[in-house]
DRENZANU-775335 format. One record per residue: x, y negated, z of N, C-alpha, C, O, CB in turn. Coordinates in steps of 0.1 Angstrom, whole numbers, padded with zeros to 4 digits, always signed. Glycine has a CB too. Layout:
BEGIN
XYZXYZXYZXYZXYZ
...
END
This chain:
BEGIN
-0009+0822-0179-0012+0809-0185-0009+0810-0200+0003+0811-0203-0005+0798-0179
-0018+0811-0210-0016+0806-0225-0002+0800-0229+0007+0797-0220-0027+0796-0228
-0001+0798-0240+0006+0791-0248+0002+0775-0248+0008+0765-0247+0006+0797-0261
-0015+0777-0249-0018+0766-0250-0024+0757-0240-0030+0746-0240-0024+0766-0258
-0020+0764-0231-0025+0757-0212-0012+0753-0212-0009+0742-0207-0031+0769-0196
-0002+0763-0217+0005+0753-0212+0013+0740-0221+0023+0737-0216+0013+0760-0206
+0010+0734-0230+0015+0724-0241+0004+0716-0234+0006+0704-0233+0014+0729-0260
-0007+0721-0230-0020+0710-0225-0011+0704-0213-0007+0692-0210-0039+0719-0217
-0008+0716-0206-0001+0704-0189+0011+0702-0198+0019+0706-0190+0006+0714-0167
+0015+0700-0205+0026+0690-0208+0022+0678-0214+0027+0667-0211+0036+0697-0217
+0014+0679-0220+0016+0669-0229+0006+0662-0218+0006+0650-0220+0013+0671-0245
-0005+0666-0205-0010+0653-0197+0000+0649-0184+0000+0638-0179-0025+0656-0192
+0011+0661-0180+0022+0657-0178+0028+0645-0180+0028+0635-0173+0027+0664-0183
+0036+0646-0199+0039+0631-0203+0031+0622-0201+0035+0610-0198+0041+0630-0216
+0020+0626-0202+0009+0610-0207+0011+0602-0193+0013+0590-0193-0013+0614-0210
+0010+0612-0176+0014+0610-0166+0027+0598-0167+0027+0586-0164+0017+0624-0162
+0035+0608-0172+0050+0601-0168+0049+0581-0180+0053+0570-0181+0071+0618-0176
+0041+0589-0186+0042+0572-0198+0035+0562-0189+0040+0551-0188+0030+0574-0219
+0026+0563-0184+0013+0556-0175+0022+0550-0168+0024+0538-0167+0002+0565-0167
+0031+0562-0159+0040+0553-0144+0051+0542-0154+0056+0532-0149+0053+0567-0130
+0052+0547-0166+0066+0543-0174+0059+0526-0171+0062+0518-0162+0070+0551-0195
+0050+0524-0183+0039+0512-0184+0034+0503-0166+0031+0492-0163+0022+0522-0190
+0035+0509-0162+0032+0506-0150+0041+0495-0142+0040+0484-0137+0029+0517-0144
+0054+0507-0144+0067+0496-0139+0069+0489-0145+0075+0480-0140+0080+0499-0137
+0065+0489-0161+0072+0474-0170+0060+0468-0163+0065+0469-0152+0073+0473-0192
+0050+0463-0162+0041+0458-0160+0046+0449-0145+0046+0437-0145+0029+0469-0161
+0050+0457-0135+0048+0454-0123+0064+0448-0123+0068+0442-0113+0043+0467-0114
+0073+0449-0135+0089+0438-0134+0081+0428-0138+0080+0418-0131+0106+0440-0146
+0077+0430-0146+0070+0419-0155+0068+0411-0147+0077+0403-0143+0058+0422-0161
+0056+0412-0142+0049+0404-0130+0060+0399-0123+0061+0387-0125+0039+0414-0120
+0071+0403-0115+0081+0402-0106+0087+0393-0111+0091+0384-0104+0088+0412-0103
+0089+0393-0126+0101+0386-0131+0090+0374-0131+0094+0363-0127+0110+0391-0146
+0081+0375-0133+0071+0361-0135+0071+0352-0122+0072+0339-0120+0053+0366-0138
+0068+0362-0112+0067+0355-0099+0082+0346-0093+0082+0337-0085+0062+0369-0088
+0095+0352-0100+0107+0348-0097+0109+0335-0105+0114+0325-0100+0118+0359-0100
+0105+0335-0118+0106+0325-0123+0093+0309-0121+0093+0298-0127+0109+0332-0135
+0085+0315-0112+0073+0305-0110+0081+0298-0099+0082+0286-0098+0056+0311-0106
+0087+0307-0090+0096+0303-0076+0102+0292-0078+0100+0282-0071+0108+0312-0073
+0109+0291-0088+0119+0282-0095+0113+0265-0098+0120+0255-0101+0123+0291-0111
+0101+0264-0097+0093+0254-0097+0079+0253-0086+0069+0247-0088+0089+0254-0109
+0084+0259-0074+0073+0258-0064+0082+0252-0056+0087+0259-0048+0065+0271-0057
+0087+0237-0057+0089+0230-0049+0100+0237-0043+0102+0249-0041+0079+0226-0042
+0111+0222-0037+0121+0226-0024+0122+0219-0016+0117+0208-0016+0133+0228-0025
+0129+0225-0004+0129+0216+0006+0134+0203+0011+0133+0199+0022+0133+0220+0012
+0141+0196-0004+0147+0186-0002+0133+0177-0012+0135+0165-0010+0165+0186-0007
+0127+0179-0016+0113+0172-0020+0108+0168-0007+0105+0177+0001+0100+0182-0028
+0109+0156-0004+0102+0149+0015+0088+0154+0014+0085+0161+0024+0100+0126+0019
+0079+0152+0006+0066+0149+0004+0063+0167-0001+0054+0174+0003+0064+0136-0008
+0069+0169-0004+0060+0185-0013+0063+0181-0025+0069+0172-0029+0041+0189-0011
+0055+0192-0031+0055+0191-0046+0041+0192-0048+0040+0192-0061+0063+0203-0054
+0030+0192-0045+0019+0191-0050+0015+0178-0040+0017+0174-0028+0011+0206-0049
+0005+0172-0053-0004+0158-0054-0017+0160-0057-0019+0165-0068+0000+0149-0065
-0026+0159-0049-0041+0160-0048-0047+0145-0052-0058+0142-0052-0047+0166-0033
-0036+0137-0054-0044+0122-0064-0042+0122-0080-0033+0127-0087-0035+0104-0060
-0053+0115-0084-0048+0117-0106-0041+0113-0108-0037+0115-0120-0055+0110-0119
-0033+0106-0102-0020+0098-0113-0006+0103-0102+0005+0100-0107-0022+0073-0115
-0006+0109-0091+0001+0111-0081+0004+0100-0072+0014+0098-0065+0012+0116-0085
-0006+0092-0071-0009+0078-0061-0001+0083-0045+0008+0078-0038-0031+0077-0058
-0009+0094-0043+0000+0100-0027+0014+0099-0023+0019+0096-0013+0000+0115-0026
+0019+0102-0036+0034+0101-0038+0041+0083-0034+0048+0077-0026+0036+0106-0057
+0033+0081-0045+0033+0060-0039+0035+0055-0028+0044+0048-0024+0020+0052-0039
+0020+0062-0021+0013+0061-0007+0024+0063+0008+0026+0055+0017+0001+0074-0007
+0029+0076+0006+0038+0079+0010+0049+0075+0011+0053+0075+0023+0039+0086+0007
+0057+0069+0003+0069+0066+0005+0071+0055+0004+0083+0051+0004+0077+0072-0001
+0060+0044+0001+0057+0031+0013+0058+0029+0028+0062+0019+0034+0046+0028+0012
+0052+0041+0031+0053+0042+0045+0064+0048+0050+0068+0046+0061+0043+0047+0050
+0068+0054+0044+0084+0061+0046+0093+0051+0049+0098+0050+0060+0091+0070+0032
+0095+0042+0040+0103+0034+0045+0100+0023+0052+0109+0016+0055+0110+0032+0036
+0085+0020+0056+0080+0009+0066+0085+0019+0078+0084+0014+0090+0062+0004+0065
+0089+0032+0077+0089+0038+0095+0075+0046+0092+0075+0057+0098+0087+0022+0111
+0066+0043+0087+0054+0048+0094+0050+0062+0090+0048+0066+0079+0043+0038+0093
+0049+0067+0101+0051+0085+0097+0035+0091+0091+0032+0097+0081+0057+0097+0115
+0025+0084+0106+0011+0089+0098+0003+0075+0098-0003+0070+0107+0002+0103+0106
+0005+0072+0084-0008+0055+0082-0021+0060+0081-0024+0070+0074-0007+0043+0067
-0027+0054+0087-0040+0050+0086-0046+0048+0076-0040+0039+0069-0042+0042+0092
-0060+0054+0071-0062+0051+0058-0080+0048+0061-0085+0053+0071-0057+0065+0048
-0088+0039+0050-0097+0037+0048-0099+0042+0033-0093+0037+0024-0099+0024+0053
-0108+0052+0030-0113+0054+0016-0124+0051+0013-0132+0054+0022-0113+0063+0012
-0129+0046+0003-0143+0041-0002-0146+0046-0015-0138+0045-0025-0145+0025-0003
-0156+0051-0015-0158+0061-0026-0148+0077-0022-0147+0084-0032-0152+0052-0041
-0146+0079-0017-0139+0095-0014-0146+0104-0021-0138+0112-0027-0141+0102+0001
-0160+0105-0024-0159+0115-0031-0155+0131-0023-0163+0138-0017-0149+0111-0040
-0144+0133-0026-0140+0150-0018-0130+0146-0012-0126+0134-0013-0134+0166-0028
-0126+0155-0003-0116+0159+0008-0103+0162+0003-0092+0159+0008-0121+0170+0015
-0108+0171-0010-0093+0172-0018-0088+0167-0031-0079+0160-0034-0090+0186-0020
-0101+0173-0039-0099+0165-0055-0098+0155-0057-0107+0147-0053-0106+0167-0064
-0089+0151-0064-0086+0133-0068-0087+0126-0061-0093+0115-0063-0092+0126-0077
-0081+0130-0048-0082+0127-0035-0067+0114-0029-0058+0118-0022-0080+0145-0027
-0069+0100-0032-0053+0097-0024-0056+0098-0012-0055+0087-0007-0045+0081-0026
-0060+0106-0002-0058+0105+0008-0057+0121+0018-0056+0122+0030-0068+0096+0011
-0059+0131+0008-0061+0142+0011-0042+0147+0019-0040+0152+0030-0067+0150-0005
-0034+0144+0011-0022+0146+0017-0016+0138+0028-0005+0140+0033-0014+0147+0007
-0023+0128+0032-0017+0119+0044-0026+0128+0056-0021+0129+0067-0022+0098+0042
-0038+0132+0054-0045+0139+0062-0040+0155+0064-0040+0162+0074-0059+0138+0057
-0033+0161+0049-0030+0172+0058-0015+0169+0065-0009+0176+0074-0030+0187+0048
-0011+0160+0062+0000+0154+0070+0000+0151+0085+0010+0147+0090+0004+0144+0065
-0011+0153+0091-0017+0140+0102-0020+0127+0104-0019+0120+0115-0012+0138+0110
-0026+0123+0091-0030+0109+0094-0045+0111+0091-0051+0119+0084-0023+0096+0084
-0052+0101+0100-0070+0101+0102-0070+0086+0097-0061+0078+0095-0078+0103+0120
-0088+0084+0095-0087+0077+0087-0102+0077+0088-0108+0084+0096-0078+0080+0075
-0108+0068+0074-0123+0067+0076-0127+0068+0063-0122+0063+0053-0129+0055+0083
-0140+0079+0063-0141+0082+0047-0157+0075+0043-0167+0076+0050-0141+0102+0043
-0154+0070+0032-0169+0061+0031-0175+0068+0017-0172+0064+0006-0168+0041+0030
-0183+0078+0019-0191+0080+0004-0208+0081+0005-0216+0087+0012-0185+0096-0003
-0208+0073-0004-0224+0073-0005-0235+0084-0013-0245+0079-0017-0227+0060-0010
-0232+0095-0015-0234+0106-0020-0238+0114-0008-0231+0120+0000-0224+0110-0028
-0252+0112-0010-0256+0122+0006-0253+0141+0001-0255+0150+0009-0280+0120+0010
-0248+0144-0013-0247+0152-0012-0228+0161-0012-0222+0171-0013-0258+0153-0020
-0225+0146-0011-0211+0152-0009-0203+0145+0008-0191+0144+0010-0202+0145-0026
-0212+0142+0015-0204+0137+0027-0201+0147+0035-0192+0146+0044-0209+0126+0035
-0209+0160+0034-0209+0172+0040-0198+0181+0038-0196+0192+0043-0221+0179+0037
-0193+0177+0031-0176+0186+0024-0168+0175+0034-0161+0182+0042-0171+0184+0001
-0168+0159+0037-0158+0152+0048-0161+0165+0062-0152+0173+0066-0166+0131+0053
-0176+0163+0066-0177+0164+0079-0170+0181+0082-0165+0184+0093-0194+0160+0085
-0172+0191+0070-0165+0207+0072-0149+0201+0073-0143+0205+0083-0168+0220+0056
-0141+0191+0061-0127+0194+0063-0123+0184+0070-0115+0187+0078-0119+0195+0051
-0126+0171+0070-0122+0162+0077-0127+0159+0092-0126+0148+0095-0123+0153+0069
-0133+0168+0101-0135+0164+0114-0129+0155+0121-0134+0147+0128-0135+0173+0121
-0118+0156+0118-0110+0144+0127-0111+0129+0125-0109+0120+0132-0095+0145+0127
-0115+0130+0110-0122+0115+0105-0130+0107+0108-0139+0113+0114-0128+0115+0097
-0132+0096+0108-0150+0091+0105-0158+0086+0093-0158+0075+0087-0153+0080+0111
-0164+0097+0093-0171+0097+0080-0188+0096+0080-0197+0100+0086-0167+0111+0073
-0185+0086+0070-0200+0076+0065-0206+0078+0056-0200+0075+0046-0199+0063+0063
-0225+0085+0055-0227+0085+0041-0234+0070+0041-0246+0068+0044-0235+0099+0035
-0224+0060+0037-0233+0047+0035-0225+0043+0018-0219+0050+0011-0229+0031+0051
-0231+0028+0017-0222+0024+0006-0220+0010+0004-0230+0003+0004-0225+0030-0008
-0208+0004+0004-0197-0007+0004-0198-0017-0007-0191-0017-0017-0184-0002+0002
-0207-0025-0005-0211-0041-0010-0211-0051-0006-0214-0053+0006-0221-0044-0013
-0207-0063-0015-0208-0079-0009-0217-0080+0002-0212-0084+0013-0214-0089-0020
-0230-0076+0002-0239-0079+0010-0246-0072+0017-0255-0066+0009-0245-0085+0005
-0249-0067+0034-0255-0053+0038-0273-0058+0029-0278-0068+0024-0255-0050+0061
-0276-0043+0032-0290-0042+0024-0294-0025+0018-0290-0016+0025-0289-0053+0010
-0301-0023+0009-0300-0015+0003-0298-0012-0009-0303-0022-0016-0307-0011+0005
-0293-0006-0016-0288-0008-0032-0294+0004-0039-0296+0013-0031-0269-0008-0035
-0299+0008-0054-0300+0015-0060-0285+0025-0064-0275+0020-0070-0307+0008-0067
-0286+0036-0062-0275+0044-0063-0280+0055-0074-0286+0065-0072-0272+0050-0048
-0274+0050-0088-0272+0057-0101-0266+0070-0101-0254+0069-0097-0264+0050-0110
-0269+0084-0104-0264+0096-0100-0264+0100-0118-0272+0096-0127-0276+0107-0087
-0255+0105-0120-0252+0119-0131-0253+0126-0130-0257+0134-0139-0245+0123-0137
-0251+0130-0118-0253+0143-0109-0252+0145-0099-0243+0138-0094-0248+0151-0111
-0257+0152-0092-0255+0158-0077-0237+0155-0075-0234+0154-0063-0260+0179-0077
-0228+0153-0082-0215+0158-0078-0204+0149-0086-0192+0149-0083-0214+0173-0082
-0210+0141-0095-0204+0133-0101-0196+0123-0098-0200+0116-0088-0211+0130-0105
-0186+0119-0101-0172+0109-0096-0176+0093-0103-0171+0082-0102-0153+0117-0105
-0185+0096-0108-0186+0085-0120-0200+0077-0113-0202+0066-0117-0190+0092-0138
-0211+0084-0103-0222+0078-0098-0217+0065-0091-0207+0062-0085-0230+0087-0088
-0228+0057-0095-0226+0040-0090-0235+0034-0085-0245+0041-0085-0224+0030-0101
-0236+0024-0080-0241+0014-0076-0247+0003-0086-0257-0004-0084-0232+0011-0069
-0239+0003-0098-0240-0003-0107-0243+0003-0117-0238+0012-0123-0231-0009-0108
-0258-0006-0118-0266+0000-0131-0256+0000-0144-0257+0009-0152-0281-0011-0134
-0247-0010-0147-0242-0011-0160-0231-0004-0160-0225+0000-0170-0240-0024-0164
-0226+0000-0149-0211+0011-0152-0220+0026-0152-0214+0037-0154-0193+0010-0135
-0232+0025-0150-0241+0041-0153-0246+0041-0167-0246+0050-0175-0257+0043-0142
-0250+0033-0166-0257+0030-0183-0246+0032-0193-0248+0038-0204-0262+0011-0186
-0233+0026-0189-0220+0024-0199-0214+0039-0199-0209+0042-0210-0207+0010-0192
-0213+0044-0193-0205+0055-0189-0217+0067-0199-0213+0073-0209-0204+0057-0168
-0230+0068-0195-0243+0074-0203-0240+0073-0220-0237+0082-0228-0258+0063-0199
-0243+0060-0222-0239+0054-0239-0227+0060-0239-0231+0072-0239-0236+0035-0242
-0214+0060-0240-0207+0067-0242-0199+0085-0240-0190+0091-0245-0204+0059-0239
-0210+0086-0232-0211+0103-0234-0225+0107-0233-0232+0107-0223-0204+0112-0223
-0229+0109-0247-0246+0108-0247-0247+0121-0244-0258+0125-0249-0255+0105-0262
-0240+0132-0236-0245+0144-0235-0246+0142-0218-0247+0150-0209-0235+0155-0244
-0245+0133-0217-0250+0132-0201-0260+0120-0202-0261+0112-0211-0235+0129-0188
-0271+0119-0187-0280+0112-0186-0276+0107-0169-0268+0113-0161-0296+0119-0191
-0285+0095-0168-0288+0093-0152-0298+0104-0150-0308+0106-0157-0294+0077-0147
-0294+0112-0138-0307+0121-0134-0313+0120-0125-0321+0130-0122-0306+0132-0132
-0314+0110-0118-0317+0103-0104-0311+0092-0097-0299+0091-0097-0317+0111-0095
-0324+0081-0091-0319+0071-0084-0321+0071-0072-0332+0074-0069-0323+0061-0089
-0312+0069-0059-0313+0072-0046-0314+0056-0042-0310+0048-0050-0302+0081-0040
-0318+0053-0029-0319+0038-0022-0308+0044-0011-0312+0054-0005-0338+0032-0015
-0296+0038-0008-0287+0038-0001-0282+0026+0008-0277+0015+0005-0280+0042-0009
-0285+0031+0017-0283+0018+0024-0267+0015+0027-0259+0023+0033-0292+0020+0039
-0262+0000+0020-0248-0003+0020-0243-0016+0031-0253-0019+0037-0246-0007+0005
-0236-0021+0035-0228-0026+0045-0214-0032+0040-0207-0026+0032-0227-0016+0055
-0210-0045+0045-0202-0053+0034-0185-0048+0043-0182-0047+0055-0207-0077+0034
-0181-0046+0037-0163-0041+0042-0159-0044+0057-0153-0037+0066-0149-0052+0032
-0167-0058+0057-0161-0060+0072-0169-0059+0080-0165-0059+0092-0155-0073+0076
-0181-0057+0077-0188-0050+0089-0187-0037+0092-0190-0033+0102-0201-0052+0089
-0181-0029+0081-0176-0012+0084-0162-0018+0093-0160-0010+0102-0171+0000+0066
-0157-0024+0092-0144-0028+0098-0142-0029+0114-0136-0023+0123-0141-0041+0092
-0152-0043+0111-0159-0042+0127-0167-0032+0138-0167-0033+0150-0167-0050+0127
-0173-0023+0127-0181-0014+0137-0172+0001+0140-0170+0008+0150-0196-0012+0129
-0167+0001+0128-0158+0015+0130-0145+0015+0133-0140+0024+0139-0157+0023+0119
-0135+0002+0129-0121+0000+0133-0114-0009+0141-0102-0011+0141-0115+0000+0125
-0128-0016+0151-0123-0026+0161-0117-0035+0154-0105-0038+0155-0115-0022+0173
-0127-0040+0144-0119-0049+0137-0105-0054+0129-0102-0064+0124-0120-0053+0144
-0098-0041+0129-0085-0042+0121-0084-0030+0112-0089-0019+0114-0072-0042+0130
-0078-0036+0102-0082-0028+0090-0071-0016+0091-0060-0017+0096-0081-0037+0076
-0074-0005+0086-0064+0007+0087-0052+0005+0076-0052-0004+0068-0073+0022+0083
-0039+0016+0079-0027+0008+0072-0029+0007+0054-0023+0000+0046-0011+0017+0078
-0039+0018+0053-0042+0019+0037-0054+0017+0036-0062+0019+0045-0040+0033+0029
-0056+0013+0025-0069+0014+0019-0070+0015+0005-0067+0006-0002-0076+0003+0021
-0076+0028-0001-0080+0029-0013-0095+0026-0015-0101+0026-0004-0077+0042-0018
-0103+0023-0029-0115+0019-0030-0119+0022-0046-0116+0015-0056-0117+0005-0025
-0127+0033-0046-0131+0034-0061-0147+0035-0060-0153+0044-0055-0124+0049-0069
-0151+0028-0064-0167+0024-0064-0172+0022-0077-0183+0016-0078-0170+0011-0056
-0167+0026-0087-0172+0026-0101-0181+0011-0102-0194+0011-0101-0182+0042-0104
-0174-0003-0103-0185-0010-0109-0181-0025-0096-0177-0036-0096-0204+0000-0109
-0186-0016-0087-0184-0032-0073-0169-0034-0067-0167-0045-0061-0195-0029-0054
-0156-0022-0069-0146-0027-0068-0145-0042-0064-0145-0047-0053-0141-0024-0078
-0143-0048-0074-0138-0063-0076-0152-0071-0068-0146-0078-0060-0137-0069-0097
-0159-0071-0067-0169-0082-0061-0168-0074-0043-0172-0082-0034-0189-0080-0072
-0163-0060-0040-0166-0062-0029-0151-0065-0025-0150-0069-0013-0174-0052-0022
-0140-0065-0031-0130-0070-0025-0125-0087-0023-0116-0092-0016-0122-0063-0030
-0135-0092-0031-0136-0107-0038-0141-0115-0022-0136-0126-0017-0152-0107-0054
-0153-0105-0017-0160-0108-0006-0153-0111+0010-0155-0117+0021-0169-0098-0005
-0144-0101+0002-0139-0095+0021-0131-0107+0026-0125-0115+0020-0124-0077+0023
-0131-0106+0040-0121-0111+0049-0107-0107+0054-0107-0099+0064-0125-0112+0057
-0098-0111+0050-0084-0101+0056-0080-0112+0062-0068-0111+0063-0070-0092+0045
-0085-0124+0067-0077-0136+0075-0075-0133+0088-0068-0139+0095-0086-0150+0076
-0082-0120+0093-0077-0120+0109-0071-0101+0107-0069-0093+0116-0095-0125+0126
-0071-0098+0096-0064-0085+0096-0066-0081+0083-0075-0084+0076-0070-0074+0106
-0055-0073+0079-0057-0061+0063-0046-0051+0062-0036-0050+0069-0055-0070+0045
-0052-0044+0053-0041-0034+0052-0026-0038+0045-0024-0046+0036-0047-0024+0044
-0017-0030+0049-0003-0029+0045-0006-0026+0029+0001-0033+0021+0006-0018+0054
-0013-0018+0023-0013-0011+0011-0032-0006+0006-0042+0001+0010-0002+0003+0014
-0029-0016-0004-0042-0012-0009-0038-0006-0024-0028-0008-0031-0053-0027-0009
-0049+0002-0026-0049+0012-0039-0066+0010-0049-0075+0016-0044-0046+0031-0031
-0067+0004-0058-0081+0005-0065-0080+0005-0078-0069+0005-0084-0092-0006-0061
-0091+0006-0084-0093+0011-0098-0088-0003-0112-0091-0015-0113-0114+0015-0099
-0083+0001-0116-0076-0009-0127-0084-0011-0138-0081-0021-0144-0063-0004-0132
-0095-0004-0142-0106-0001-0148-0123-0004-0145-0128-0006-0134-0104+0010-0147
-0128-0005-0153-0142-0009-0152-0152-0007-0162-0149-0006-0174-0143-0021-0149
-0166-0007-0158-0175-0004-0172-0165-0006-0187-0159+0001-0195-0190-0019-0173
-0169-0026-0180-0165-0037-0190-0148-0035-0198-0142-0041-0207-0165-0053-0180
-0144-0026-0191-0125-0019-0194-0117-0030-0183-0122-0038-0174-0117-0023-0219
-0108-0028-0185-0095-0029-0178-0100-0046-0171-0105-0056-0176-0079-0029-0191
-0097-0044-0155-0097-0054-0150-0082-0060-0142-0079-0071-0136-0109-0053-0142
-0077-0050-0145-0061-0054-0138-0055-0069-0134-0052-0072-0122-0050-0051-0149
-0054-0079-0149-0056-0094-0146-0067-0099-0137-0062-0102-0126-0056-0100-0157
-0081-0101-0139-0085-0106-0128-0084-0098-0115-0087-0104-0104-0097-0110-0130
-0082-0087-0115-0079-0081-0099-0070-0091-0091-0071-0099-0081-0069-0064-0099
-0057-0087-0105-0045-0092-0098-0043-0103-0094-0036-0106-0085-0036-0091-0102
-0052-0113-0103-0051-0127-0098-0060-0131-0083-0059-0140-0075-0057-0136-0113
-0069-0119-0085-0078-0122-0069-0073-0117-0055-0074-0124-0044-0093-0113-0071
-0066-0103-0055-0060-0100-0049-0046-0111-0047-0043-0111-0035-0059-0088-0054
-0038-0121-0054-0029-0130-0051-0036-0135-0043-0032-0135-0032-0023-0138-0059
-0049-0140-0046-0053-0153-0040-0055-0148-0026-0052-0155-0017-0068-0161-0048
-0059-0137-0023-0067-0130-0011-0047-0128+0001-0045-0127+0014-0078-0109-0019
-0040-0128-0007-0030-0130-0001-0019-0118-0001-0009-0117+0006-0034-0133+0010
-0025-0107-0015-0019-0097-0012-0005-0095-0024-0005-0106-0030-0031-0086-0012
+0003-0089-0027+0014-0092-0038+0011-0074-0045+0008-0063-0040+0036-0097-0030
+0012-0081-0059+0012-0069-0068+0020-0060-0066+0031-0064-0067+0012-0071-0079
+0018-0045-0064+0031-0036-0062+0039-0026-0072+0051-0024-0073+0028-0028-0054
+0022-0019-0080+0029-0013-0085+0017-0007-0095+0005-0011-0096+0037-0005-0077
+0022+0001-0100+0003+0006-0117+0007+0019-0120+0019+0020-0123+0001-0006-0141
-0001+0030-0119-0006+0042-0120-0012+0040-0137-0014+0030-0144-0018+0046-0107
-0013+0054-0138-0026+0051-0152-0038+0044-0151-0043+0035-0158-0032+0063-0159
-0042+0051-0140-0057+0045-0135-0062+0031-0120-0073+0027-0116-0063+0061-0130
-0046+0027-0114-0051+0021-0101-0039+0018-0101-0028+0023-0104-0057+0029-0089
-0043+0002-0095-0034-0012-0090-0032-0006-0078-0040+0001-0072-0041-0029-0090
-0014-0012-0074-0016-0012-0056-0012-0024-0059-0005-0027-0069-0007-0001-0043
-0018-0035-0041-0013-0038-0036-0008-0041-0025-0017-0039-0017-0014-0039-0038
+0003-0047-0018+0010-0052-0009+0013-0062+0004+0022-0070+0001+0014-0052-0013
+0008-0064+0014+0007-0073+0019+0026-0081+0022+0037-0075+0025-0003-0067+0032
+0024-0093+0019+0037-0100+0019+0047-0095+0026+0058-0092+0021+0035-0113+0025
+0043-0091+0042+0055-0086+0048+0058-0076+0052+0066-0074+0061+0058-0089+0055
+0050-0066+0044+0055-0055+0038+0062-0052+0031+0070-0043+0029+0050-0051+0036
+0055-0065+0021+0066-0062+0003+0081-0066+0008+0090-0059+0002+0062-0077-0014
+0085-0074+0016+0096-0080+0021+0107-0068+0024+0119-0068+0021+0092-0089+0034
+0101-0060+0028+0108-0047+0042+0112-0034+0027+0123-0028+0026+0089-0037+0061
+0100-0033+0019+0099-0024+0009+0107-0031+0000+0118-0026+0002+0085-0020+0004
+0107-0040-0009+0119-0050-0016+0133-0050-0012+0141-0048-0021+0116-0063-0014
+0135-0052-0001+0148-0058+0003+0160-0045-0001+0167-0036+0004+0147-0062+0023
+0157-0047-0009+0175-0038-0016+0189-0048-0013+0200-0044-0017+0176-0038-0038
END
């Protein structure tokens, strides 16, 4: 072997030994990364977990209302769902074991309920004062923001002109308590959230809770027109329910003798 065969296997030798050198910093690296992510993946004394699949961590709310009513898995009605997981308050009571009924009127998103939520009942209808058919405003195939209401589509459009309405669907809708009656024997499930971009307030305005309602209702504090919080809250009193508590984006409230049991410090 040469002089210079052999300075060649040395020096790809080293380059060898530098590569594994690089390799192990790389792979503490990583290690030390993964030890220190540890350190914030939740513990066991968190009841709930550490991860929240609602926007403002509503679940968290949800939860430990019923925690201290006793009630291990409540019952939930959602309107407007949307998904199974994202910006979901109901996604973690379900992977918990609670069922429940999912109402979205997006024929192209009820097919994501029926893959994750089987144990559900899920409806592609949509939730108004009055059964009938309604025009259903799309942004998109996928959109969180599609309505019922021409003016929270229009408003939402005007203000981000880089989106348009891209289609109008005829959806056939049904008023709260006739979903009530037909799917929950008449008594309302122990939650109810409702984000409907626009009819919020008019279909809750409508409803009947005189022979049943939920323990905990959760809806949008927001609207086209901006913030509806005061007249919610003042409608929701009248309807019989007590203000509980405000997220960034969503009022809960409380049925009386519940608030009583949850209050009583």
């Amino acid at each position: 072997m040469s002089h210079w065969d052999r300075n060649k296997d040395g020096s790809l030798i080293s380059e060898i030994r530098q590569r594994a050198i690089n390799i192990e910093h790389k792979i503490n690296a990583i290690m030390q990364q993964i030890n220190n992510n540890a350190q914030y993946a939740g513990s066991t004394d968190q009841q709930f977990g550490h991860i929240s699949y609602a926007q403002h961590g509503e679940d968290f709310i949800i939860l430990n209302v019923f925690a201290i009513l006793g009630i291990e898995r409540p019952s939930y009605l959602d309107i407007g769902a949307h998904s199974p997981t994202h910006i979901s308050n109901t996604a973690l009571l379900s992977m918990r074991g609670s069922k429940g009924i999912n109402i979205e009127a997006n024929p192209d998103l009820i097919e994501d309920f029926h893959r994750h939520r089987p144990q559900d009942i899920n409806l592609n209808i949509g939730v108004a004062p009055q059964k009938g058919v309604l025009k259903f405003y799309r942004i998109d195939e996928r959109s969180g923001v599609n309505s019922f209401s021409k003016k929270a589509a229009e408003s939402f459009v005007k203000n981000n002109p880089h989106f348009r309405i891209k289609d109008v669907l005829d959806i056939e809708v049904f008023t709260l308590n006739e979903i009530i009656d037909k799917h929950a024997e008449g008594v309302f499930p122990d939650f109810m959230t409702i984000d409907i971009e626009g009819l919020d307030f008019d279909v809750l305005k409508t409803a009947d809770f005189s022979k049943s309602r939920p323990t905990l209702v959760c809806v949008e504090a927001v609207s086209a027109a901006g913030s509806v919080a005061v007249s919610m809250g003042r409608m929701m009193r009248e309807k019989g329910f007590k203000p509980y508590t405000r997220t960034t984006g969503n009022l809960f409230f409380i049925s009386p003798e519940a608030y009583e049991k949850v209050m009583d410090w």
